[in-house]
N, C-alpha and C positions, 0 to 999 in steps of 0.2 A: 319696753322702750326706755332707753338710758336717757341720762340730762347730759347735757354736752355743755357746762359752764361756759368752757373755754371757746366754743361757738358761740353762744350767746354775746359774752364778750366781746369778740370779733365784730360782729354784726353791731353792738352800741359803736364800736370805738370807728366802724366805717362809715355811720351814719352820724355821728360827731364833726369826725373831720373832715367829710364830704360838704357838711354842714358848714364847716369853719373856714373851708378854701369860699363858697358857694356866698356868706357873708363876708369875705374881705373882698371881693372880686363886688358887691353890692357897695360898697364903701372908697369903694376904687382903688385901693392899695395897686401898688405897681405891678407889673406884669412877674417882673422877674423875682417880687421878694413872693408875691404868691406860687411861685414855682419851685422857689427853694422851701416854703414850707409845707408845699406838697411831697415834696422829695424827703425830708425832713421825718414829716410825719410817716409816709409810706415803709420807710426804711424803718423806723422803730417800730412800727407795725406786723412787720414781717419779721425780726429777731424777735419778737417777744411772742407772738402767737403761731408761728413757723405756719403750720399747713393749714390752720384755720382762718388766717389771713388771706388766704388765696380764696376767698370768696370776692375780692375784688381786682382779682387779677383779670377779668375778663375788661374791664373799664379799660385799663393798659389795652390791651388786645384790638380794639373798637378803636381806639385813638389811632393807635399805628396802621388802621385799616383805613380809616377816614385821612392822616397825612399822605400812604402812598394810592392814595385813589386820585387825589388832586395833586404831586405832585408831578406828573410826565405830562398830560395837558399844560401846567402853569409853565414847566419849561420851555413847550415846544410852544405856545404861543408866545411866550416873552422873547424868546430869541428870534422866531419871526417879527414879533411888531418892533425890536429894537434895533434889531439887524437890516430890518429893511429900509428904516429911517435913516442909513450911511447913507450922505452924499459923497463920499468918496472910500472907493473900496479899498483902497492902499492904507486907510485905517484902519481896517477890519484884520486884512493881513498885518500888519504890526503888532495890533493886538494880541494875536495868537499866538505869532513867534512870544513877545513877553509874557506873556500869561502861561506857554508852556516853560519856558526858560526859568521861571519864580519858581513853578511847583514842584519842577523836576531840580531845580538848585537848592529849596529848603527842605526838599527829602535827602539827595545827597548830605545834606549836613545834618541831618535827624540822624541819617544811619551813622553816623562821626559821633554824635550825642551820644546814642546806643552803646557802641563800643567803648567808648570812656567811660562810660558807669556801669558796665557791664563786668568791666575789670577792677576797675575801684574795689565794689561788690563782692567780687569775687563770686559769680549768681554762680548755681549750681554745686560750687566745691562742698562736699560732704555729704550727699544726697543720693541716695541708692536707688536706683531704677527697679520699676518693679512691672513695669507696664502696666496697661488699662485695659482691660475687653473690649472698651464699646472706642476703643480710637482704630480709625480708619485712615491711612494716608490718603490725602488729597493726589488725584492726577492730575500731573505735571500739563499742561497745553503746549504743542508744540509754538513756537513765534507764528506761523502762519495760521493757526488755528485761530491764536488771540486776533491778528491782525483781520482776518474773515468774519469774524463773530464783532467785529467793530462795525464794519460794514450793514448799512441799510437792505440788504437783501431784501426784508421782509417786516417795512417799519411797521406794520400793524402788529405783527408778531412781537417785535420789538419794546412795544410799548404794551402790550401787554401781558409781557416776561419781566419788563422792571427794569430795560436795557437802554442805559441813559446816553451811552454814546452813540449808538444808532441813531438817536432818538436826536440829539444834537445836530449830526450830520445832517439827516435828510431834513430837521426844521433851515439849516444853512442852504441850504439847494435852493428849499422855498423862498428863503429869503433872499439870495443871487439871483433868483430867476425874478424875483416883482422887480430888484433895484434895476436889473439888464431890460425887462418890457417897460415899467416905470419908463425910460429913456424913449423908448420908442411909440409905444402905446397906451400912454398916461390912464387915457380915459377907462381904459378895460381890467386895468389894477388898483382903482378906486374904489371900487364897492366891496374887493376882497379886503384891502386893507382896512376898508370900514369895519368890513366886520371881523377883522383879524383883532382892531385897536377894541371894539364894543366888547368880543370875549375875551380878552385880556382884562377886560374893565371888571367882568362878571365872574370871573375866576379868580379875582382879586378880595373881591367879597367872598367866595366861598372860602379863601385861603383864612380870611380874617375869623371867618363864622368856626373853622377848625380851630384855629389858633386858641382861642379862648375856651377851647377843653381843655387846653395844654395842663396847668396844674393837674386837672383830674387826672389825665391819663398821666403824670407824671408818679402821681400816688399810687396810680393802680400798678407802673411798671416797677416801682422801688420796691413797691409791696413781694412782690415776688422775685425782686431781686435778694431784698432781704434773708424771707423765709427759705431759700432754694440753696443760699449763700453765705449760712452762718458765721461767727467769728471762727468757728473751728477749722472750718478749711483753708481759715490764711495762713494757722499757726504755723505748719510746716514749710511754706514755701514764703515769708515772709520779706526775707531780704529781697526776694525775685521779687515782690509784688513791689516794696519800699524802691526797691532803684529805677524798676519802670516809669512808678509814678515820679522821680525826683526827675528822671531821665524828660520825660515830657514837660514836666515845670520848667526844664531848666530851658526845655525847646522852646516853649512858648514865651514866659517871661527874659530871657537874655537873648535869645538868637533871634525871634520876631521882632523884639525891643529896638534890637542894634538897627534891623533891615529898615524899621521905619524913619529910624534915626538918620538912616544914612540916605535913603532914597527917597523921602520924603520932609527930613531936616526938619520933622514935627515930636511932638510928644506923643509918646506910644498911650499915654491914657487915653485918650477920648476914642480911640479905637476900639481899645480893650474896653470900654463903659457902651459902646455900642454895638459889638459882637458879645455880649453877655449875655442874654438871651438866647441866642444862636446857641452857646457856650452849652447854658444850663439845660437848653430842650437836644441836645447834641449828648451828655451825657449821660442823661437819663434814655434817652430809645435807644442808643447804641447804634444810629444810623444815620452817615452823612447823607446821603439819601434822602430819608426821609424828611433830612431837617432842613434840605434847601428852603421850603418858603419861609423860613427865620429867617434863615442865611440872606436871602436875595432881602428881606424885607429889613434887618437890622443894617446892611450894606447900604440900603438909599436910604432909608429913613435919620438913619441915627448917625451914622459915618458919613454919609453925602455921596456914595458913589453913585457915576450914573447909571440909570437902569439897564443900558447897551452890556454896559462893562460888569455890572452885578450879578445879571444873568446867566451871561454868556462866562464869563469865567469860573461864578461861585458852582454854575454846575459843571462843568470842566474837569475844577478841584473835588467834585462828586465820587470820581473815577481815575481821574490822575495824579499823581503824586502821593497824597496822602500820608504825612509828615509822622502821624502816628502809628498806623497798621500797615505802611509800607516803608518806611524810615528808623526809628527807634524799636521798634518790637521786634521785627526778626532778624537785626542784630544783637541785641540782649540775647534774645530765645538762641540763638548759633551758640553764642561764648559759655550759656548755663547749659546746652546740650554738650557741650564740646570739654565743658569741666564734670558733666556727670559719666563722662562716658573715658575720662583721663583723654584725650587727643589734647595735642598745643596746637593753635593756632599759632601762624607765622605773620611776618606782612604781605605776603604775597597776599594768604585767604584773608587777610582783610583790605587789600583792596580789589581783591576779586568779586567780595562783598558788596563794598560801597556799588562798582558798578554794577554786578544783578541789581544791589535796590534801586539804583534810576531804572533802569532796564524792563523792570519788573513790577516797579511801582506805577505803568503808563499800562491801563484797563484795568485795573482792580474796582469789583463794584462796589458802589458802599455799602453794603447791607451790613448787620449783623455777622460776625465770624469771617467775613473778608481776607481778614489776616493771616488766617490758617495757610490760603492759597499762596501769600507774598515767603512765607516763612519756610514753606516747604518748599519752596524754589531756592529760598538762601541756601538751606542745609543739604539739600540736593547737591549743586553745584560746588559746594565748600563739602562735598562725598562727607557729611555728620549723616548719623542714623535717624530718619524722621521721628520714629518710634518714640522718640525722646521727648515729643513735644505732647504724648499720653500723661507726664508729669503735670502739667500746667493748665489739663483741662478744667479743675475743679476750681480755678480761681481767674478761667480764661474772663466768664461775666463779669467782674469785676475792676478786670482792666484793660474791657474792650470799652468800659462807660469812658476809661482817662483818654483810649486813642481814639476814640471819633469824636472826643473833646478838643484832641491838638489838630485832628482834620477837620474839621471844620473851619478853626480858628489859621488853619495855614493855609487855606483858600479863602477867606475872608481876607487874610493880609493879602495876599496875592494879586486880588481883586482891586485893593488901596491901593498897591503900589501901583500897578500897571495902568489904571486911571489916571491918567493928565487930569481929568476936570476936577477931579477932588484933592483939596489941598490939606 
């Protein structure tokens, strides 16, 4: 039997900074800077010890089991208990109209993002295709396909396949139909709202009781981001990884910036210092998704949005729009498929573009790898070879953590702006 240093290692340096998240979290340090030195840590963790490290990738694993376990409950009862509380339904309708209007308008303009530093860049030029064995093109859904599979057919089913819009829907039904007998039959939709408001109450605690694994599981998912993700596999595709990420900064800090600026005539920091959390537990799972209870809980708490409007939109922007994996990336990924493969693009395929991304960006789920689906609809449509996007798997983990960082963050704006009550 061999010694395995370099496991042994592993196992002090996990039980170190297990230790060291476990005493600053005893000391009270902030939520978010213990999140960032969980990520911090995890990440050196995993380039330094590569496969040895992944004895604490199961922590990761447990966390993202425990976020989407309570996430579709905390939805569907939030959007019941907030939505039923409208006394007037012609708000509810407004709201939607704006709340679709934001996320479908600052993915339009992600995909404008996209293609401006897509060409800057020049992503793709000089880069030889070689294909990948284990890439599979995604199939294409026809529009009635997505538009059915929205549909509450089978909300049990629904909710436990991870199907946020269903999931949305029929909690809205629930919620028209207490406000329509509320009117009529006060007494008899009193005890459901009772207990609609007490398990929103208690699902609130279990959200909070997850939350503060977050550092752990943010160590255990860097951990294996790291090790799985080394610096080698950026070398080659570097400028593509460099312009995505500027591409998304630039979405997030100047085009968000202005939006607030102009529709709210507030300063974009106090936003930005309360979707930061949101931000950091959104980058590290790779899942807007998963990260709603940040999302919903950084929105009232820390921004002031009401909870009607926090809820109901930030899971919304869960699935629709999606400024990063449906906006900026599969415009990039088009322009560096489209220069590895020599084709020019004209103006026409790019504005045939922009519109697939609205078009396209309305049902995407959040999960993990999302983007695959939105990407191969671009390059589909704009006739580029899917094949192309075999290049970009080995550094896809990488900068799927930056796009469900700008999604999250462009339904979090979304959520500000279209809020009256938050100033």
């Amino acid at each position: 039997m061999t010694f395995n240093i370099e496991l042994v290692a592993a196992i002090v340096f996990a039980i170190l900074a297990l230790g060291l998240l476990w005493y600053l979290n005893k000391r009270k340090v902030s939520f978010s800077v213990r999140t960032l030195i969980g990520l911090g840590l995890g990440l050196i963790f995993g380039l330094t010890l590569k496969e040895n490290s992944l004895i604490v990738e199961p922590i990761g694993k447990i966390y993202i089991s425990l976020i989407r376990m309570v996430v579709i409950p905390l939805v569907m009862v939030s959007i019941i208990n907030s939505i039923s509380n409208f006394e007037d339904s012609s708000k509810l309708k407004s709201l939607g109209i704006r709340a679709m209007g934001m996320l479908l308008g600052t993915t339009a303009i992600a995909g404008i993002v996209g293609i401006i530093f897509g060409n800057i860049f020049s992503v793709g030029k000089g880069i030889v295709f070689e294909g990948a064995e284990n890439f599979v093109p995604k199939e294409i859904p026809s529009f009635m396909d997505v538009f059915n599979d929205m549909l509450p057919t089978n909300p049990i089913k629904s909710m436990a396949e991870g199907q946020i819009i269903p999931v949305i829907i029929f909690a809205l039904f629930i919620a028209f139909a207490i406000i329509m007998e509320d009117k009529k039959n006060k007494e008899k939709v009193v005890p459901f709202k009772a207990f609609i408001n007490s398990f929103s109450t208690i699902l609130m605690r279990i959200t909070r009781i997850v939350l503060r694994l977050t550092p752990f599981g943010v160590f255990g998912l860097m951990t294996a981001v790291g090790a799985k993700n080394g610096v080698s596999t950026l070398m080659p595709l570097l400028t593509f990884v460099v312009a995505i990420y500027l591409a998304l900064a630039f979405q997030i800090l100047i085009i968000h910036s202005l939006f607030i600026l102009i529709f709210k005539r507030r300063s974009p920091i106090k936003f930005f210092k309360g979707i930061w959390p949101a931000q950091v537990v959104a980058f590290t799972t790779q899942s807007s998704f998963g990260t709603l209870p940040v999302t919903i809980e950084s929105l009232e708490n820390n921004i002031g949005v009401s909870s009607s409007t926090a809820s109901f939109v930030a899971s919304l922007g869960s699935t629709v729009g999606m400024n990063g994996c449906g906006g900026v990336f599969p415009a990039i990924v088009a322009i560096f498929v489209a220069n590895v493969f020599g084709i020019e693009l004209t103006l026409t395929h790019y504005i045939l573009m922009i519109l697939t991304i609205v078009v396209g960006s309305v049902g995407i789920a959040g999960v993990p790898g999302a983007a695959t689906m939105s990407t191969t609809l671009i390059l589909t449509t704009l006739g580029l070879p899917i094949e192309g996007m075999a290049i970009i798997l080995g550094v896809d983990a990488i900068i799927d953590m930056a796009r469900t960082l700008t999604n999250v963050t462009g339904a979090g704006l979304a959520a500000y702006i279209v809020d009256k009550e938050c100033k």
